[in-house]
C-alpha positions as a LaTeX table, in Angstrom:
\begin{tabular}{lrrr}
\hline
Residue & $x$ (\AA) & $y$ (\AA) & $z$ (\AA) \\
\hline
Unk1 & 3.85 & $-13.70$ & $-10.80$ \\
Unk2 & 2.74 & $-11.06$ & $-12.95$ \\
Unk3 & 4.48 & $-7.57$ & $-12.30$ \\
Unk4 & 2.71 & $-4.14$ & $-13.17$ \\
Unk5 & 5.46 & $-2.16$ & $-15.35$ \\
Unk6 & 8.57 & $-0.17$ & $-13.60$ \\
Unk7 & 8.19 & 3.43 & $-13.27$ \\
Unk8 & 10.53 & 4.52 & $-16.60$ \\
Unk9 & 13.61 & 5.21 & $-15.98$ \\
Unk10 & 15.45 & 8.32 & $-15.75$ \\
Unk11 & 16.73 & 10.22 & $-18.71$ \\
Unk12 & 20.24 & 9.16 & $-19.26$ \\
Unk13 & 20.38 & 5.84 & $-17.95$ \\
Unk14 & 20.49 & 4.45 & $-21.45$ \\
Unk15 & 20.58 & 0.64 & $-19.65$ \\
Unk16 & 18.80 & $-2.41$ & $-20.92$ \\
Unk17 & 17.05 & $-4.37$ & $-18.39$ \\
Unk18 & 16.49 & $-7.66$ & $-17.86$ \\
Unk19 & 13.10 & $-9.65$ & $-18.27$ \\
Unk20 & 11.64 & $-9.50$ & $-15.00$ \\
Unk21 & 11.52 & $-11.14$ & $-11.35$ \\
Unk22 & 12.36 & $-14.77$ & $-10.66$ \\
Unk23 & 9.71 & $-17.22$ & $-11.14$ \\
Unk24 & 9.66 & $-17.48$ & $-7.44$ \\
Unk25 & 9.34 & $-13.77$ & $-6.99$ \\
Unk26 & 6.61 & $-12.93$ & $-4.31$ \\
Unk27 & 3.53 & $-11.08$ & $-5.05$ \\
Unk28 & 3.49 & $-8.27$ & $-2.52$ \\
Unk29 & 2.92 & $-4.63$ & $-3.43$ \\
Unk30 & 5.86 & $-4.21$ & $-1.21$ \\
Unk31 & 8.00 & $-5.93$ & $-3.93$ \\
Unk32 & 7.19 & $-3.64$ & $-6.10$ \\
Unk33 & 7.99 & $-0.60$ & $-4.23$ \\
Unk34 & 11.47 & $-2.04$ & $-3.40$ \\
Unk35 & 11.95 & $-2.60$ & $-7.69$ \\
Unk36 & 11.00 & 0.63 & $-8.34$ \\
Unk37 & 14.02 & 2.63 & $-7.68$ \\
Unk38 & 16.35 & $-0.78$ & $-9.19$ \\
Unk39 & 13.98 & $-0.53$ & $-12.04$ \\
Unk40 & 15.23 & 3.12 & $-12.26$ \\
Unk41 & 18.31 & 2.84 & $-12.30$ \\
Unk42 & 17.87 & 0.56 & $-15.17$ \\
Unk43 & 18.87 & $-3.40$ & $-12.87$ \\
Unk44 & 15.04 & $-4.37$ & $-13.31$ \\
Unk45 & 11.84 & $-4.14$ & $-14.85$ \\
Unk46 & 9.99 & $-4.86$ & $-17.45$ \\
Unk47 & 10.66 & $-4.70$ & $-21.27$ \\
Unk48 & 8.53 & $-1.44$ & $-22.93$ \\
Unk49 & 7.67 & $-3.79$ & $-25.78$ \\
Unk50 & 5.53 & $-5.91$ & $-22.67$ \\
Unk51 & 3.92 & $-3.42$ & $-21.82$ \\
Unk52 & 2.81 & $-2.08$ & $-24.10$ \\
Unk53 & 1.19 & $-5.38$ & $-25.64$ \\
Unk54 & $-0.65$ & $-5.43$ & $-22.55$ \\
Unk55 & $-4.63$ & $-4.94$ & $-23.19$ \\
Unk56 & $-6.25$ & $-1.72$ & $-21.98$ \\
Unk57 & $-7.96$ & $-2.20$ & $-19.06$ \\
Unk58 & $-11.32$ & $-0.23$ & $-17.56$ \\
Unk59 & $-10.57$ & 2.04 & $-14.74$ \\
Unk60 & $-10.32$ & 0.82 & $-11.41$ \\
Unk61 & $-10.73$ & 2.30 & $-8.44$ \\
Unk62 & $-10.79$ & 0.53 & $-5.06$ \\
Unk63 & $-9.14$ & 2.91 & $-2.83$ \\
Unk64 & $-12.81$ & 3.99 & $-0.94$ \\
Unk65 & $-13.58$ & 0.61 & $-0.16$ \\
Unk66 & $-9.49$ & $-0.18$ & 1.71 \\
Unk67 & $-9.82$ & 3.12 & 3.55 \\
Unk68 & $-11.86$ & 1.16 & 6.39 \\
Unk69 & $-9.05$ & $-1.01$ & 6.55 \\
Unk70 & $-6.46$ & 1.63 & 6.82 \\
Unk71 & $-8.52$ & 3.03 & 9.24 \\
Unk72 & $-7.93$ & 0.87 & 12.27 \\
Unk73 & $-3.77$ & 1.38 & 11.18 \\
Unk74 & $-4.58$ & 4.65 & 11.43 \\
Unk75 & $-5.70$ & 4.39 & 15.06 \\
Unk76 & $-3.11$ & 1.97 & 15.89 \\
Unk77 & $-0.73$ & 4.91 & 14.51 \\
Unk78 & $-1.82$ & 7.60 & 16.48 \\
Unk79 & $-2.64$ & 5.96 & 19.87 \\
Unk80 & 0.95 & 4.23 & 19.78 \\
Unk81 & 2.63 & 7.73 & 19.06 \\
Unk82 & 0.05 & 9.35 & 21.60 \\
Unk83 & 1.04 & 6.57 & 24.08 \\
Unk84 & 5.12 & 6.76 & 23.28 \\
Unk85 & 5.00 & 10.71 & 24.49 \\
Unk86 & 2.61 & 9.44 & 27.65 \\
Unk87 & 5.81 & 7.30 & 28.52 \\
Unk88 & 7.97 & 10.34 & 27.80 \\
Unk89 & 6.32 & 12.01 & 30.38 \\
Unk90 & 5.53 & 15.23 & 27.86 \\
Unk91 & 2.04 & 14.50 & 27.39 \\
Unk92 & $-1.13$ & 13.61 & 29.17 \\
Unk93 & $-2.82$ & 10.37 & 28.00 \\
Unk94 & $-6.96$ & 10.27 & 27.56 \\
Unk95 & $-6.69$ & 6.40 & 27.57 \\
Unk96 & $-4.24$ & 4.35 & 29.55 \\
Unk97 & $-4.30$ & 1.44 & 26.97 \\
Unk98 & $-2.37$ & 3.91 & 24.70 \\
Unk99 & 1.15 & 4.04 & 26.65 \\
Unk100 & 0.14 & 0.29 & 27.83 \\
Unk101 & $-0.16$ & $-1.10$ & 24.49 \\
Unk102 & 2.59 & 1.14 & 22.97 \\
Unk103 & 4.79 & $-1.66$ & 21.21 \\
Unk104 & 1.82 & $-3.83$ & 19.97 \\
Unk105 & $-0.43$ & $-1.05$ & 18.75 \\
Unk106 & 2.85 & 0.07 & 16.41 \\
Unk107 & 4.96 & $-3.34$ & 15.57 \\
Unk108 & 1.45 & $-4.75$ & 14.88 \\
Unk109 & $-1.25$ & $-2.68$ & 14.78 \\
Unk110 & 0.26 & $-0.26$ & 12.30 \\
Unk111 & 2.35 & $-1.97$ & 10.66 \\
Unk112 & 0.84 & $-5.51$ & 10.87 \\
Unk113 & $-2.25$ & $-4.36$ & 9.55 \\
Unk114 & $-0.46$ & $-2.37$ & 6.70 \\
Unk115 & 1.49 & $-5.62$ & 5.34 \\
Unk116 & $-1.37$ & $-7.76$ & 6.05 \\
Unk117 & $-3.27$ & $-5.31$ & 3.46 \\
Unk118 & 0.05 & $-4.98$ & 1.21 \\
Unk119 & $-0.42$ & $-8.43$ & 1.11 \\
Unk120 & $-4.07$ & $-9.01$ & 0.11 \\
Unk121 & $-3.94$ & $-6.54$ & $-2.33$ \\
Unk122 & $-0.83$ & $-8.26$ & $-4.30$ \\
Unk123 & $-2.95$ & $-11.79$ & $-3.79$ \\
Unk124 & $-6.32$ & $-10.43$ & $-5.54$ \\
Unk125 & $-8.35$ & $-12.64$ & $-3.32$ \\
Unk126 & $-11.08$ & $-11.31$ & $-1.64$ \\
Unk127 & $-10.52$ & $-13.49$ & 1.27 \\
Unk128 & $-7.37$ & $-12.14$ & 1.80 \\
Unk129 & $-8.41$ & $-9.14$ & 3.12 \\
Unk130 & $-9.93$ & $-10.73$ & 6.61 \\
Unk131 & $-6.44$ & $-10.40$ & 7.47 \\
Unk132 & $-6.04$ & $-6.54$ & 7.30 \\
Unk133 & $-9.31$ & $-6.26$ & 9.04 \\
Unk134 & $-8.79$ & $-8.71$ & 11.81 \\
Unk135 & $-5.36$ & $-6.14$ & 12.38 \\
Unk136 & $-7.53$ & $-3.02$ & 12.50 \\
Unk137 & $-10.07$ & $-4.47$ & 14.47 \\
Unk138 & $-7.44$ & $-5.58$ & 17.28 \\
Unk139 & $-5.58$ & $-2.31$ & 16.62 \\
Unk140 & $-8.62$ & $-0.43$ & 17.69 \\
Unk141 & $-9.27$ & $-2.96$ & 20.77 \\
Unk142 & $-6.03$ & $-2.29$ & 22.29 \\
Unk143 & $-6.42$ & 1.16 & 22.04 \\
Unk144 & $-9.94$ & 1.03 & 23.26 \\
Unk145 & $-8.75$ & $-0.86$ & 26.43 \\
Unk146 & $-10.01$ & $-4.12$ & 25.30 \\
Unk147 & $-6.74$ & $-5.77$ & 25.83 \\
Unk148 & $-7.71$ & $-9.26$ & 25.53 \\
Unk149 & $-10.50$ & $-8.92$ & 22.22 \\
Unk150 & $-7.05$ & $-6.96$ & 20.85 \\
Unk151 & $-4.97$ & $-9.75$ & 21.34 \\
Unk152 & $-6.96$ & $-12.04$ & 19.77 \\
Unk153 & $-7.73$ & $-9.93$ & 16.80 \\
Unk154 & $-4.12$ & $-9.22$ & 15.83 \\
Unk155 & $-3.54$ & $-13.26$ & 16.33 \\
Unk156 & $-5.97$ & $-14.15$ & 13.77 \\
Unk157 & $-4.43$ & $-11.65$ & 11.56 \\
Unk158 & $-1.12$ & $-13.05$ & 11.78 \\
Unk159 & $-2.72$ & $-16.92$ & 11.07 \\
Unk160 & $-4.38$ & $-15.10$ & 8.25 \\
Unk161 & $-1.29$ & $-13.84$ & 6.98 \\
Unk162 & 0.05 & $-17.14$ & 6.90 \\
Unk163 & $-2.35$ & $-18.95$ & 5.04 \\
Unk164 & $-2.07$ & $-15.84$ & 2.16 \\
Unk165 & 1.98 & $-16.88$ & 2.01 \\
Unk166 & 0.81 & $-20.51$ & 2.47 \\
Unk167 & $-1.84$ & $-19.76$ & $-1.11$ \\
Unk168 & 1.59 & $-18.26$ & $-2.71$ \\
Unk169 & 3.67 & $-21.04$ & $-1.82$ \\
Unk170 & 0.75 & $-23.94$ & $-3.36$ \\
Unk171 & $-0.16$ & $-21.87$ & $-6.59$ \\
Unk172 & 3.66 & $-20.83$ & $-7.40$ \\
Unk173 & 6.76 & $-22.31$ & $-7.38$ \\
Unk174 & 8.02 & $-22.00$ & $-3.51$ \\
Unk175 & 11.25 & $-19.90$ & $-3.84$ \\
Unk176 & 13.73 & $-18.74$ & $-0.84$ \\
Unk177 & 12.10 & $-15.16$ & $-0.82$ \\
Unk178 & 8.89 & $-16.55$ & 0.01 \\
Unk179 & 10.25 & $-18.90$ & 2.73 \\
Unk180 & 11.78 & $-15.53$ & 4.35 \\
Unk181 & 8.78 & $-13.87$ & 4.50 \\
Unk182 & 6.59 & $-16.86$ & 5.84 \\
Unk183 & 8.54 & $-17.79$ & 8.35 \\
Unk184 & 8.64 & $-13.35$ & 9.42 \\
Unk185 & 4.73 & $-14.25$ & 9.51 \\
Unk186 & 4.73 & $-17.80$ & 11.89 \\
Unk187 & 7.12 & $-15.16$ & 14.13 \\
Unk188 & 3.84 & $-13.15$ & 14.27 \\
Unk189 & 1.95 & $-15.42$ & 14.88 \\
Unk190 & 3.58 & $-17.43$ & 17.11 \\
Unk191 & 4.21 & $-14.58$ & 18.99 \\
Unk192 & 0.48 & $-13.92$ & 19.24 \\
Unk193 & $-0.27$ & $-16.96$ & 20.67 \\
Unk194 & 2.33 & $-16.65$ & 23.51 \\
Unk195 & 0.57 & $-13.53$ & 24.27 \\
Unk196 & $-2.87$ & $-15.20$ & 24.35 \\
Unk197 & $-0.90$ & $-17.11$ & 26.92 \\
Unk198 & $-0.17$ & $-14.38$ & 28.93 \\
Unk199 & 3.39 & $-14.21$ & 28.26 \\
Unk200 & 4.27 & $-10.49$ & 29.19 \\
Unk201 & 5.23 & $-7.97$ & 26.04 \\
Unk202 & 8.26 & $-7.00$ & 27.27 \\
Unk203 & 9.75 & $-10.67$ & 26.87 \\
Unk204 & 7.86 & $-11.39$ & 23.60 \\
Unk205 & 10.30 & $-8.93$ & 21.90 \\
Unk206 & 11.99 & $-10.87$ & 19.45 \\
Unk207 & 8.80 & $-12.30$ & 17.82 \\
Unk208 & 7.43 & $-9.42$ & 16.55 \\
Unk209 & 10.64 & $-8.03$ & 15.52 \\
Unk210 & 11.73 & $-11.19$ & 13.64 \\
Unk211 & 8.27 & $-10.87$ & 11.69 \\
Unk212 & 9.22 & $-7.45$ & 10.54 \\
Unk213 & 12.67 & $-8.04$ & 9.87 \\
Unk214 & 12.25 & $-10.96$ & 7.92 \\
Unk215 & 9.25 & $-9.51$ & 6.16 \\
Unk216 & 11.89 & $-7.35$ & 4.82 \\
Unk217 & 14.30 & $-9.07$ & 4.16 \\
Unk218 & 12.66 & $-11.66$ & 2.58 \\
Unk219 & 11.37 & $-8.94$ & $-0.13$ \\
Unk220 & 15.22 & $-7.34$ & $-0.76$ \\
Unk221 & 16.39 & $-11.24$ & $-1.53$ \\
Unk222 & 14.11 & $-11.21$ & $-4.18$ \\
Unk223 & 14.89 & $-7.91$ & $-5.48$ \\
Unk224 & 18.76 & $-8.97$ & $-5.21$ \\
Unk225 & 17.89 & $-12.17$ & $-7.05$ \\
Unk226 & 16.80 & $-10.11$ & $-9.80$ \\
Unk227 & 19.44 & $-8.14$ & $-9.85$ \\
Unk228 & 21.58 & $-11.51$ & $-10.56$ \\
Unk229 & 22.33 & $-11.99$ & $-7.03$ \\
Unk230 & 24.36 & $-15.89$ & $-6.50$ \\
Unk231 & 22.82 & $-18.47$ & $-5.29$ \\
Unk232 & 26.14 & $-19.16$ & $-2.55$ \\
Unk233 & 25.34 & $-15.33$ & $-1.60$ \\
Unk234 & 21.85 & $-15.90$ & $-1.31$ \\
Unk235 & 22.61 & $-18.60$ & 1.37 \\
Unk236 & 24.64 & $-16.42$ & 3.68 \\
Unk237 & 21.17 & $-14.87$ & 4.01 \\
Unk238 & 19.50 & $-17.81$ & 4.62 \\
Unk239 & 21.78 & $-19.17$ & 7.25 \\
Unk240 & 21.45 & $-15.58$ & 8.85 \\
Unk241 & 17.64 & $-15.81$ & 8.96 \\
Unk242 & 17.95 & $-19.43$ & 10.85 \\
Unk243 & 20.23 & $-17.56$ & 13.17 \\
Unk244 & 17.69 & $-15.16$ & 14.23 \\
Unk245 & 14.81 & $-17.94$ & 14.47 \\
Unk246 & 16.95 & $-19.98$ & 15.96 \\
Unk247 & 17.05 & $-16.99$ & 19.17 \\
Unk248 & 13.60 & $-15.67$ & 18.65 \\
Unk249 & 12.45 & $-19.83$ & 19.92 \\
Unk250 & 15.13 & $-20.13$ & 22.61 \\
Unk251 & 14.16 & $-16.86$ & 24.07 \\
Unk252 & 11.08 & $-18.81$ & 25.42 \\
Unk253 & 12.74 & $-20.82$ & 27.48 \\
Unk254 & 16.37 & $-19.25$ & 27.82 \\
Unk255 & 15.63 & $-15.33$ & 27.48 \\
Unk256 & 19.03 & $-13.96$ & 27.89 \\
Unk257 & 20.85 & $-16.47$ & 25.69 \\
Unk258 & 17.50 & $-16.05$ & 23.40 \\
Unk259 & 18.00 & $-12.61$ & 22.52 \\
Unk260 & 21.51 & $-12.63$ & 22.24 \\
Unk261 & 21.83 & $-15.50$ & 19.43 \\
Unk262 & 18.81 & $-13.19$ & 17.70 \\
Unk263 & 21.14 & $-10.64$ & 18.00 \\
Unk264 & 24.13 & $-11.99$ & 16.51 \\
Unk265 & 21.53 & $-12.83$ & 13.69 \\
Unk266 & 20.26 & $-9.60$ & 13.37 \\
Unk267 & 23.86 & $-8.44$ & 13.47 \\
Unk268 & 24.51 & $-10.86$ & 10.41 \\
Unk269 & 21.44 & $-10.12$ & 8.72 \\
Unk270 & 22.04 & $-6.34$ & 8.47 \\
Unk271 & 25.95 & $-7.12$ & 7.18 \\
Unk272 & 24.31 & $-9.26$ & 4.24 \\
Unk273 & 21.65 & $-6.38$ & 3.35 \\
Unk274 & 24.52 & $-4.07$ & 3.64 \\
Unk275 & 26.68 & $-5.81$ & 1.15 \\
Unk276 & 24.49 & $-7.78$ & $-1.36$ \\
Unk277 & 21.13 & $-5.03$ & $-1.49$ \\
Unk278 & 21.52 & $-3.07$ & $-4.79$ \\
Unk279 & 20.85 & 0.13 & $-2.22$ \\
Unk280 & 24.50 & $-0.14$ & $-2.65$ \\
Unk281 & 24.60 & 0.89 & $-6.40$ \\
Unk282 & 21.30 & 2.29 & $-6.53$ \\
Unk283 & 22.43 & 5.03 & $-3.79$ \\
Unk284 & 24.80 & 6.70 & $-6.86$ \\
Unk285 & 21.74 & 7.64 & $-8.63$ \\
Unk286 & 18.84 & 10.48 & $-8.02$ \\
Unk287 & 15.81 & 11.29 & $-7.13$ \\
Unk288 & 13.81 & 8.61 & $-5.34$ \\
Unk289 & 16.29 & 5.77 & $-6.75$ \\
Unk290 & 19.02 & 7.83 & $-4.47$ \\
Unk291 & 16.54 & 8.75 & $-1.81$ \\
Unk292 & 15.23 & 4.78 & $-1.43$ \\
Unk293 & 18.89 & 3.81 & $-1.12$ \\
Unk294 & 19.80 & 6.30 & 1.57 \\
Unk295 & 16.66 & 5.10 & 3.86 \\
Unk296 & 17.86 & 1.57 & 3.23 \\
Unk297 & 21.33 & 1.78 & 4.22 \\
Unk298 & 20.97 & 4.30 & 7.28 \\
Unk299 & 18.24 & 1.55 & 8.20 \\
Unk300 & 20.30 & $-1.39$ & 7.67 \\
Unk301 & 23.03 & 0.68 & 10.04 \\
Unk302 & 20.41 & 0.84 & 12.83 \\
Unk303 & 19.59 & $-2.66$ & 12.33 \\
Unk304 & 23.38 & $-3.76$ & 13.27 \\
Unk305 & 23.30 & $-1.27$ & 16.43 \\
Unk306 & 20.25 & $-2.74$ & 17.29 \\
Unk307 & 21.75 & $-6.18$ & 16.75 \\
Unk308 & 24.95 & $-5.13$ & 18.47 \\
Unk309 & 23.00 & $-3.96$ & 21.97 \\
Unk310 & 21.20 & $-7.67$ & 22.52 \\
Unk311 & 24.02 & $-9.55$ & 21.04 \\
Unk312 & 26.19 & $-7.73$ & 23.74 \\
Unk313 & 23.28 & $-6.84$ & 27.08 \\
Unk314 & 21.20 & $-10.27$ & 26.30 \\
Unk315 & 17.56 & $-9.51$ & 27.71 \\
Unk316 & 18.18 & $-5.93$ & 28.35 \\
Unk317 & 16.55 & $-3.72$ & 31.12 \\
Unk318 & 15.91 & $-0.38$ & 31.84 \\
Unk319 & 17.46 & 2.81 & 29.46 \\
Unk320 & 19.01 & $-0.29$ & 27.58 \\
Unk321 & 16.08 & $-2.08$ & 26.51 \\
Unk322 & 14.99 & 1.32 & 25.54 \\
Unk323 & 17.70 & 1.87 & 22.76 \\
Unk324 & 17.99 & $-1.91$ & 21.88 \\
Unk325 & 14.25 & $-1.87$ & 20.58 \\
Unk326 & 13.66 & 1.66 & 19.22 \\
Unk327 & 17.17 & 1.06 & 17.27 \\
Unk328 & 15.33 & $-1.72$ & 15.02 \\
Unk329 & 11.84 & $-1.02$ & 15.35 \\
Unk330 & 12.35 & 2.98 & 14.82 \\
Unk331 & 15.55 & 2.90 & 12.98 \\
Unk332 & 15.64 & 0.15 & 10.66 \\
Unk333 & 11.51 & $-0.41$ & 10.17 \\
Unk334 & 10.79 & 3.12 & 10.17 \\
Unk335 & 13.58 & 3.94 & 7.83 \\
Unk336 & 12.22 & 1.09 & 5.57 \\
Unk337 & 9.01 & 2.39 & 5.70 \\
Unk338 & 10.04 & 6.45 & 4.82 \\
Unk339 & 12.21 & 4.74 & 1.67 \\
Unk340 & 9.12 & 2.78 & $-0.16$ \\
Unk341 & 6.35 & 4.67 & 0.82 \\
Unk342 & 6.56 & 6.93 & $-2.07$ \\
Unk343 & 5.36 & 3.30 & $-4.61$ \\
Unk344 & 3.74 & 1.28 & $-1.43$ \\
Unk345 & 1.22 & 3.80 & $-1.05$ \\
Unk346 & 0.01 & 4.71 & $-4.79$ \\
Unk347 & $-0.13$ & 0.60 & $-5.33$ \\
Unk348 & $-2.55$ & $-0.11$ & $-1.90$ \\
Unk349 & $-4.42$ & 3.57 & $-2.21$ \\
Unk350 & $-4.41$ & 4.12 & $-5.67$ \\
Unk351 & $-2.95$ & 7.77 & $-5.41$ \\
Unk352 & 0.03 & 9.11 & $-6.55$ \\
Unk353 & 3.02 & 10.19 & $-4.53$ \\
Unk354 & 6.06 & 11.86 & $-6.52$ \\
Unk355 & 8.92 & 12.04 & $-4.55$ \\
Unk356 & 10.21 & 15.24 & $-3.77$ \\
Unk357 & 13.38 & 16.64 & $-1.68$ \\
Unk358 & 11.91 & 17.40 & 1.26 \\
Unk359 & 11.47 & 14.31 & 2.09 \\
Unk360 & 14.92 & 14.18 & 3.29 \\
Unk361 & 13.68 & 16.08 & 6.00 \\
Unk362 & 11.60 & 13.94 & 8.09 \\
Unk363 & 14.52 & 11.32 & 7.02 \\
Unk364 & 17.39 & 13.10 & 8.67 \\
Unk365 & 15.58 & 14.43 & 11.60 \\
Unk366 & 14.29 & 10.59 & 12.69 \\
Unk367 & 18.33 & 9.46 & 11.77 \\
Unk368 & 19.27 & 12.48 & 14.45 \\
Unk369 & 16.44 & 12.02 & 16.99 \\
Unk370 & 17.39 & 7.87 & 17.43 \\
Unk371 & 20.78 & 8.96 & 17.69 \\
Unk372 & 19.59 & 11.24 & 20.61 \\
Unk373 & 17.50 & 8.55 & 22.04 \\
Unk374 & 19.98 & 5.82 & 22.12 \\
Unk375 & 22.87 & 8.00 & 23.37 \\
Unk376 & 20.90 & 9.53 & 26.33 \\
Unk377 & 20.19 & 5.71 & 26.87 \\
Unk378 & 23.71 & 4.29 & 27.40 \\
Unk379 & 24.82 & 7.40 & 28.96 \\
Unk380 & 22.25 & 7.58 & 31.51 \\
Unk381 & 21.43 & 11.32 & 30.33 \\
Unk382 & 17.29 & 11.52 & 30.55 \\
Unk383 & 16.85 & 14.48 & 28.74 \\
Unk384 & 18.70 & 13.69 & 25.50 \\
Unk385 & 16.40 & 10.24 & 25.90 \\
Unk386 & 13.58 & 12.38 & 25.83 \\
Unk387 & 14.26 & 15.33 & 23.77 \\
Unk388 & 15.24 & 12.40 & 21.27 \\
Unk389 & 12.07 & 10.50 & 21.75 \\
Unk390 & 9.71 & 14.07 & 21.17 \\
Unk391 & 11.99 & 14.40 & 17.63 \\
Unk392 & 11.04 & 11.21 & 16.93 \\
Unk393 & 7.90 & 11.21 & 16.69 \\
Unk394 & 7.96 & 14.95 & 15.08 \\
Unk395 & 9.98 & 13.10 & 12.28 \\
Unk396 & 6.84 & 10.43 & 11.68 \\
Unk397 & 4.46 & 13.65 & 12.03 \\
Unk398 & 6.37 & 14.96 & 9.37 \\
Unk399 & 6.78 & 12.62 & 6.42 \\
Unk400 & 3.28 & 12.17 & 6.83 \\
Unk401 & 2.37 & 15.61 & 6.19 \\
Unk402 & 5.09 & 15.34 & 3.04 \\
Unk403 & 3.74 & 12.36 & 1.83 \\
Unk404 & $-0.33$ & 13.90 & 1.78 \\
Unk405 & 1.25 & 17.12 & 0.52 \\
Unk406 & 3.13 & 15.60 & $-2.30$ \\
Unk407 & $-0.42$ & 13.15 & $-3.06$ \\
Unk408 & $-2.81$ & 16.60 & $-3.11$ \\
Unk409 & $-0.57$ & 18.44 & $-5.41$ \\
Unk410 & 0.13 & 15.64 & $-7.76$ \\
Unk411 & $-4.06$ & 15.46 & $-7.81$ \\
Unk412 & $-4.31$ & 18.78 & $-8.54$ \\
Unk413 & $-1.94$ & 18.60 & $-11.43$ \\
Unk414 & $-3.91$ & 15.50 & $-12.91$ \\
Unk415 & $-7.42$ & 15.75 & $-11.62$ \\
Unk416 & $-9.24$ & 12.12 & $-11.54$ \\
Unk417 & $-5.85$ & 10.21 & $-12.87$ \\
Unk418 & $-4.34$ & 7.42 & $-10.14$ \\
Unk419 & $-2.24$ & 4.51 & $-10.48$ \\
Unk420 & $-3.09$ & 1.38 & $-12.07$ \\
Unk421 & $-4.12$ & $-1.71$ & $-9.62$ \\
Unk422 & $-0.95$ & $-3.65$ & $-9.85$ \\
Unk423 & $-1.23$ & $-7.14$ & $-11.75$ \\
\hline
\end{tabular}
């Protein structure tokens, strides 16, 4: 795997870093963003001398032609927020697909599409990018009411996904990382096809989050094995991983005993981030190396109260099904996503994104607005549930608006300069 060079790191750091990622390191864009702040803090990256034996190469600038891919995200994005405040009861809803398909239209529509695309654009295959498109596509069924075309959109995505892990694992040596991440894509999938099945949403729960949560955790093992992480700690993840398969397949059959064993391995999974990630070290430094490393931890946080609440209710019901899934699909994914947008973003758009303070903001206020949520939850108080749920979604609102304001003044302050395509 070739990786594009680190941002450089911070005056002061004064650290020599090692030569790079494993040789099993996976190609994702996602990768990248997690090495960044590591890279920093001076634990990874490149050698200067390497890059800068690197050719020149002609400007490239493919951003135009992925916005039609980002586009049907982009639906999936705001229908599924629309829809979430439709089953708040706070706002009126111009399509009844968009508080129907609420979990699919954001655990895949959004952010399947936007790995799918991570993903193609780390591969360089042109192929690749069917799977992106097949997510938008079904993104934008779902929220056009086409409930069944949806479904089988976002399943082909998910096969598609596989096959790119599938062309990583063939043309590279197959590493642990990649293994994580592959089997975070057959969840998808396999998922998708219970759907196709008619297998309602509601119990189809763990599939979709295992994809996610192994899709990241699959990409912080490989950032901990560059940062010299041992191969007897790398197992503990591993084992942890099997745990939560293990309940996301007997949850077919056996739901409540199903989501309890995922539990316990979410449970497990979010101890081993907690302790191994270099969020741990990283979280000491400043500017987006700190900022990365607070989103990470708080997320890893939700991801064991997440863990804790099916480990403890099984298939849960009611105000408790409420908190167990917006604690790891709004907590820990969300928080994940805030943390790496600010290098995820320039690599698939091409645009640049400094960090900047306020994006502790949005950060704080989503951390406060769960904590809402799931409290009105187990205490049976509605209006905390709700007035936590409306702050949620204000939180999204507003790292988005950080995130375009921190890309249109770093364009005004270098007109026509964006990121290289990473390599």
């Amino acid at each position: 795997m070739n990786h594009p060079p680190p941002p450089a790191p911070p005056p002061g750091t004064g650290r020599a870093t090692p030569a790079g990622p494993p040789a099993d390191a996976v190609p994702t864009a996602a990768t990248e963003a997690a090495s960044a702040p590591m890279a920093a803090a001076g634990t990874a990256g490149v050698p200067a001398a390497a890059t800068a034996a690197r050719p020149a190469r002609p400007p490239y600038r493919p951003a135009v032609a992925r916005l039609p891919l980002l586009a049907g995200a982009a639906v999936a994005l705001v229908a599924g927020l629309w829809g979430g405040l439709a089953r708040l009861e706070v706002a009126p809803v111009p399509q009844e697909a968009f508080a129907a398909e609420h979990g699919p239209l954001m655990a895949l529509g959004f952010l399947g599409t936007l790995i799918a695309l991570e993903r193609a654009v780390a591969l360089r295959r042109r192929w690749a990018y069917a799977a992106p498109a097949l997510g938008g596509l079904g993104a934008v069924a779902l929220a056009a009411g086409l409930a069944e075309a949806g479904r089988v959109a976002l399943t082909a995505a998910a096969g598609w996904l596989v096959a790119c892990y599938v062309v990583v694992v063939l043309e590279r040596r197959p590493g642990r990382a990649v293994g994580v991440q592959l089997t975070g894509a057959l969840a998808w999938y396999g998922g998708g096809l219970l759907w196709l099945r008619g297998y309602p949403v509601a119990d189809l729960v763990p599939w979709p989050a295992a994809f996610l949560v192994l899709t990241i955790a699959g990409e912080r093992l490989e950032l901990a094995h560059v940062a010299f992480l041992r191969r007897r700690a790398a197992d503990g993840l591993i084992a942890t991983a099997g745990l939560l398969v293990a309940g996301v397949l007997i949850s077919v059959p056996l739901p409540d005993a199903g989501w309890r064993v995922a539990g316990v391995g979410m449970l497990a999974l979010a101890g081993w981030l907690a302790a191994f990630d270099v969020a741990r070290r990283t979280v000491r430094g400043a500017g987006l190396t700190r900022f990365t490393a607070v989103c990470l931890l708080g997320g890893y946080a939700w991801l064991a109260v997440g863990g804790l609440l099916w480990a403890v209710a099984g298939r849960p019901d009611g105000e408790l099904y409420d908190a167990a899934l917006h604690a790891v699909f709004l907590g820990f994914v969300m928080s994940m996503v805030f943390g790496h947008a600010p290098v995820i973003l320039p690599a698939v758009l091409r645009v640049r994104l400094p960090y900047g303070p306020a994006m502790y903001g949005p950060l704080a206020l989503l951390h406060l607005a769960l904590a809402a949520r799931v409290a009105g939850d187990l205490a049976g108080i509605g209006p905390a549930r709700t007035i936590g749920g409306v702050l949620g979604e204000v939180a999204l609102a507003g790292f988005a608006c950080c995130a375009v304001a921190a890309a249109l003044r770093a364009r005004r302050r270098v007109p026509g300069d964006v990121p290289r395509e990473p390599s």
